[in-house]
C-alpha positions in Angstrom: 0.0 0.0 0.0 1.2 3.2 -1.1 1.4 6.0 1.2 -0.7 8.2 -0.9 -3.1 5.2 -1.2 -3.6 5.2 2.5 -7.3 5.3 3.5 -8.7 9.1 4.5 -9.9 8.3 7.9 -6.5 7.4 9.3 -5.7 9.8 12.1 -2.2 11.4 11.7 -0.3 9.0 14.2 -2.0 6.3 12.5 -0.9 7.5 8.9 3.0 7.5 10.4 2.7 3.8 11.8 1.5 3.0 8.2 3.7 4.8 6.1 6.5 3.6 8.6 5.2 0.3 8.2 5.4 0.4 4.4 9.3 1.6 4.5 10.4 -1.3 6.7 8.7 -3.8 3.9 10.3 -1.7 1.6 13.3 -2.3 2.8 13.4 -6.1 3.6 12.3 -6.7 0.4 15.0 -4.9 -1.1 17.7 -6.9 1.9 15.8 -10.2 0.4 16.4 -9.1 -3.6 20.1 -8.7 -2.8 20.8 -11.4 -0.8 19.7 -13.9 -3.3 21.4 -11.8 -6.0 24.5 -12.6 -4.3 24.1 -16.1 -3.3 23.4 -16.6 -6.8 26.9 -14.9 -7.4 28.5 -17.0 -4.9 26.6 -20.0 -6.6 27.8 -19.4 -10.1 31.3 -18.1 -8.9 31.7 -21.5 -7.1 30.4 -23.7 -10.1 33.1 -21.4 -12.5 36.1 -22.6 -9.9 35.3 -25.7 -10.1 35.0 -26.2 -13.4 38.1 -24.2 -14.1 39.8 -26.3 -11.4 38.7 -29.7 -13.0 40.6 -28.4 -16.5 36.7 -27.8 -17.8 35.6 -31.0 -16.9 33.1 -30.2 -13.9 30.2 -29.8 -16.1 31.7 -32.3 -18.5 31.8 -35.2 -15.9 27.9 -33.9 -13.8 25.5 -36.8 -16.0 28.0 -39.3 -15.1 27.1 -37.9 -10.9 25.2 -41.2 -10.2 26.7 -44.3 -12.4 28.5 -44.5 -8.9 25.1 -45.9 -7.4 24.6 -48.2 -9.9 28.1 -49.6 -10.2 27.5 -50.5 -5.8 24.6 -52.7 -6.8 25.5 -56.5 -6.4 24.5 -59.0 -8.9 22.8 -60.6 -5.8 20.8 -58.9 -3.1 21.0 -61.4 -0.7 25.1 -60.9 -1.1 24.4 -57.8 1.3 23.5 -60.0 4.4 25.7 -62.5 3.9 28.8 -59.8 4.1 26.7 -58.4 6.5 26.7 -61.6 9.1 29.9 -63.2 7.4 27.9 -66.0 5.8 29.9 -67.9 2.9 29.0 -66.7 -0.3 27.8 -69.2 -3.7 30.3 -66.7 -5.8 32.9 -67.1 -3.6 36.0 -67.4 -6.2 39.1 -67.2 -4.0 39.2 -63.3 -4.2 38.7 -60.7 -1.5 35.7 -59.5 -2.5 33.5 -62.9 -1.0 36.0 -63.4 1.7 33.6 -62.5 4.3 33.7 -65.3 6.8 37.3 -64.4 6.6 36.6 -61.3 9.4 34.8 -63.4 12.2 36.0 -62.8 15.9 35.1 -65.8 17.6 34.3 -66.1 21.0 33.5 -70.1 20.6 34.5 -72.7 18.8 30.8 -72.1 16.9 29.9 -68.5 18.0 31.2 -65.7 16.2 30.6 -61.7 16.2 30.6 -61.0 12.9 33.6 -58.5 11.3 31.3 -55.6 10.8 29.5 -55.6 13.8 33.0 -55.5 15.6 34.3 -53.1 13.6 30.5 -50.6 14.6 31.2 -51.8 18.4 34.8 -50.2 18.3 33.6 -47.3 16.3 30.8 -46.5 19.1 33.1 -47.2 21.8 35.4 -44.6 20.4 32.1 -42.1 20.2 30.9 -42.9 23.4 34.1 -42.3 25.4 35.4 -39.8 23.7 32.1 -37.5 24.4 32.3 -38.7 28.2 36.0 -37.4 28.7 35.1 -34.4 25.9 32.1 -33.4 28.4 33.4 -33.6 31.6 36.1 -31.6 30.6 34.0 -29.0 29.2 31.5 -29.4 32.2 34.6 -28.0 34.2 35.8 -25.2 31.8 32.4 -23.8 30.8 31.6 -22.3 34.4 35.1 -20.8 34.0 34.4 -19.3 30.7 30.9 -17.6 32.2 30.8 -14.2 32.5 28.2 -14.7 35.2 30.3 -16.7 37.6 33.8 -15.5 36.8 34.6 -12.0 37.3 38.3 -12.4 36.2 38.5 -11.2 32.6 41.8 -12.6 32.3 40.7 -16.4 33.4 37.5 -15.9 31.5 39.3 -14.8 28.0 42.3 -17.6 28.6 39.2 -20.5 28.7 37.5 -18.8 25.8 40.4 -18.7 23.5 41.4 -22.2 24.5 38.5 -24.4 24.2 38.3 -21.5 20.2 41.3 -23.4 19.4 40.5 -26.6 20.4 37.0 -26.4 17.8 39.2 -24.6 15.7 40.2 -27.9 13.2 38.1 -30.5 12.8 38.4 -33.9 14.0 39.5 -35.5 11.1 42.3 -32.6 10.5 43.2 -33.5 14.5 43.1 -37.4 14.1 46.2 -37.1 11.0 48.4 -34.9 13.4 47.7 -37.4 16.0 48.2 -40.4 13.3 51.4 -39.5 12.5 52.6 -39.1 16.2 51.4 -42.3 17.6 50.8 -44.4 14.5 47.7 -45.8 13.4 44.3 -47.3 15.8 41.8 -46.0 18.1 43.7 -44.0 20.2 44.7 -41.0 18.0 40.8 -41.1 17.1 39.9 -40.7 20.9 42.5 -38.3 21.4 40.9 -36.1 18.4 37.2 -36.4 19.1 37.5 -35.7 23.0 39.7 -32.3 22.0 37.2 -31.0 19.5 34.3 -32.5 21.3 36.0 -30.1 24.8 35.6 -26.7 22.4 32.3 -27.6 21.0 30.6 -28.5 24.1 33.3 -25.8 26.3 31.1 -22.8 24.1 28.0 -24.6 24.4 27.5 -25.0 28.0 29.0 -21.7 28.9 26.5 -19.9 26.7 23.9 -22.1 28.7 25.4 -21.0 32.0 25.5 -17.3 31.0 21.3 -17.7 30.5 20.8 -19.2 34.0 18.9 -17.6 36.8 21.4 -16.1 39.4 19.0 -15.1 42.2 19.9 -19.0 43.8 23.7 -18.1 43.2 23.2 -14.6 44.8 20.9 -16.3 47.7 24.0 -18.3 49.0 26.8 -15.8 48.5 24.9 -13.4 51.1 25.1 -16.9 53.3 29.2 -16.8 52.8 29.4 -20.4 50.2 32.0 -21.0 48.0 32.4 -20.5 44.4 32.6 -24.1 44.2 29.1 -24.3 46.5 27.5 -21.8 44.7 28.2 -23.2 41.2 26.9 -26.9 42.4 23.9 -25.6 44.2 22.5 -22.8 42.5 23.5 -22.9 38.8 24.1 -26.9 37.8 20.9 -28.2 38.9 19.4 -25.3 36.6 21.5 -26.3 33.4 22.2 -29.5 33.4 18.7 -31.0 31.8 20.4 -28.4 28.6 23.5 -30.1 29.3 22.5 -33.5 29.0 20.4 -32.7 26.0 23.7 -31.5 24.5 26.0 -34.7 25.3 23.3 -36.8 23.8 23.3 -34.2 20.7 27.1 -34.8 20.4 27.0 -38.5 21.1 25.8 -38.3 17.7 27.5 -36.4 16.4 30.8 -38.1 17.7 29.6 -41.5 15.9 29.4 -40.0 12.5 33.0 -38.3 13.4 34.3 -41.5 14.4 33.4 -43.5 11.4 35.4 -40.3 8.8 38.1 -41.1 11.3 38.1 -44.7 10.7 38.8 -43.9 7.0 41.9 -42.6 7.9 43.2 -45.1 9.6 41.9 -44.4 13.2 40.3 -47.6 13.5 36.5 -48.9 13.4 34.3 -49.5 10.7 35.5 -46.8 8.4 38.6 -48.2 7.7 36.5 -51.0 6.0 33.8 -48.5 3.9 36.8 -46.6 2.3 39.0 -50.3 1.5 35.3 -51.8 0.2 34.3 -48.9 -1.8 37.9 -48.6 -3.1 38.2 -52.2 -4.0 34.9 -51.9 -5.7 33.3 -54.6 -3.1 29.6 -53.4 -4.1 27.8 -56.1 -1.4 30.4 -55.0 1.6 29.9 -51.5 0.7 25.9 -51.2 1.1 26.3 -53.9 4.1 28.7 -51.2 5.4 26.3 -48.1 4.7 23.0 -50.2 6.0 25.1 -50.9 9.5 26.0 -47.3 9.3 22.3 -46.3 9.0 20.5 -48.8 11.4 23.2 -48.0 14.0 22.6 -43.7 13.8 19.0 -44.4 13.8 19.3 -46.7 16.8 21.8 -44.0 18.6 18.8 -40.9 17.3 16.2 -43.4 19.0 18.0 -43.8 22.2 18.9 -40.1 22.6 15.1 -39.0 22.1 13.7 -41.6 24.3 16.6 -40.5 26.6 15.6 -36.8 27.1 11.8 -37.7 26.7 12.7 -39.6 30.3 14.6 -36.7 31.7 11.8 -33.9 30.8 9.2 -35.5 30.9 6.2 -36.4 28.3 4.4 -33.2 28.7 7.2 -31.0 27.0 6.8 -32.9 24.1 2.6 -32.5 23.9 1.2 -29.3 22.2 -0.2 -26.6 24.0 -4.1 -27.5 24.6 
């Protein structure tokens, strides 16, 4: 609406809202117009690099995007379960690529884990306590980092800038430095996914703490507690429902993390999903990426049912 269209029995205060009104829409839509004008830029500058990076094949090589799914598909569906559970397979020729009771870990004479669930045990156990050790060391830090509970600017900004640096690479970038130092396995994975998982979760909590009701906190300094009592008994009972909600979060985060890891040599199943898809083992491969799938699902599942029980049902109902 026009602000000489606007109607004649609009008092005078009412005619600035409008016309005010009319300049602020006038505005975003402009904002709007040029910030898709310039993600399209950014969209066509990207495509142009990597074209020109790929000596002009980029464009060249985009139909051919998915003959990768169809080269994965195995001449037998049921191929898929047997590399899944290490049964023999009928087109077994002597080659690596149907050698899958080959990876059993038996515990019997006749009972066996089979190789892939192993490998998804290991990888979980490297996600699971690498986000204990990552948490409890940011549980520590992040009520040093809060501007609420630590007056010291110089403490404060030291935590800040440490637990910046310790987000600052990712895990996989981390697990390499730590590959190189103490060779390869799980450890160097750990050692990676509890640092980054200490700056993530550091920045997180802190920011929780920093939103927390201090009138508890204030309640027992006029009594004379400690730091260390007020922290316990005023401010974590407030923040940690968010704080478990987070851990959870980054549990599953961690198990994706775990299994890039694995695919450079940190151990777990995602050493195998980069040797199958390289060897061009097409039932390992989906067997891989189905036990990949059912297992983030599962960990999804558990973390939902996990804070429905610490919440409660009726935060999760609609408003009546």
């Amino acid at each position: 609406m026009a602000a000489n269209t606007l109607p004649k029995d609009f008092s005078e205060s009412g005619a600035l809202i409008e016309r005010h009104w009319q300049e602020l829409a006038a505005r975003r839509r402009v904002y709007s117009w040029l910030g898709l004008s310039l993600l399209v830029l950014a969209l066509g500058g990207s495509l142009w690099f990597a074209n020109e990076t790929n000596a002009g094949k980029f464009f060249d090589r985009l139909p051919y995007l998915f003959d990768f799914v169809g080269d994965i598909i195995p001449r037998d569906g049921s191929e898929i379960f047997r590399a899944l559970f290490d049964l023999p397979s009928p087109y077994d020729d002597g080659s690596f690529k149907y050698n899958y009771p080959e990876g059993r870990l038996y515990i019997t004479d006749s009972l066996y884990v089979p190789e892939y669930f192993y490998k998804m045990l290991e990888t979980l156990n490297i996600a699971i306590f690498s986000t204990i050790v990552g948490t409890a060391i940011g549980f520590v830090l992040c009520f040093l980092a809060s501007r609420n509970l630590m007056p010291n600017w110089f403490v404060r900004g030291f935590v800040r800038r440490t637990m910046e640096i310790l987000r600052a690479f990712p895990e996989v970038v981390l697990a390499g430095f730590f590959l190189a130092i103490l060779s390869l396995g799980p450890l160097p994975a750990v050692i990676a996914v509890s640092i980054h998982t200490i700056g993530a979760l550091g920045k997180l909590f802190f920011e929780v703490v920093e939103n927390a009701d201090m009138k508890a906190e204030e309640g027992l300094r006029a009594v004379g507690a400690s730091w260390i009592e007020r922290v316990w008994f005023a401010i974590v009972p407030q923040v940690l429902p968010n704080f478990i909600s987070y851990f959870l979060l980054r549990l599953e985060i961690n198990v994706r993390a775990s299994t890039i890891i694995g695919a450079v040599g940190g151990g777990g199943i995602g050493e195998l999903l980069r040797l199958s898809i390289g060897q061009n083992h097409e039932a390992k491969t989906l067997a891989i990426v189905l036990l990949l799938f059912c297992t983030i699902v599962a960990v999804d599942q558990l973390s939902a049912w996990a804070r429905r029980r610490l919440v409660g049902d009726q935060a999760f109902q609609l408003a009546q």
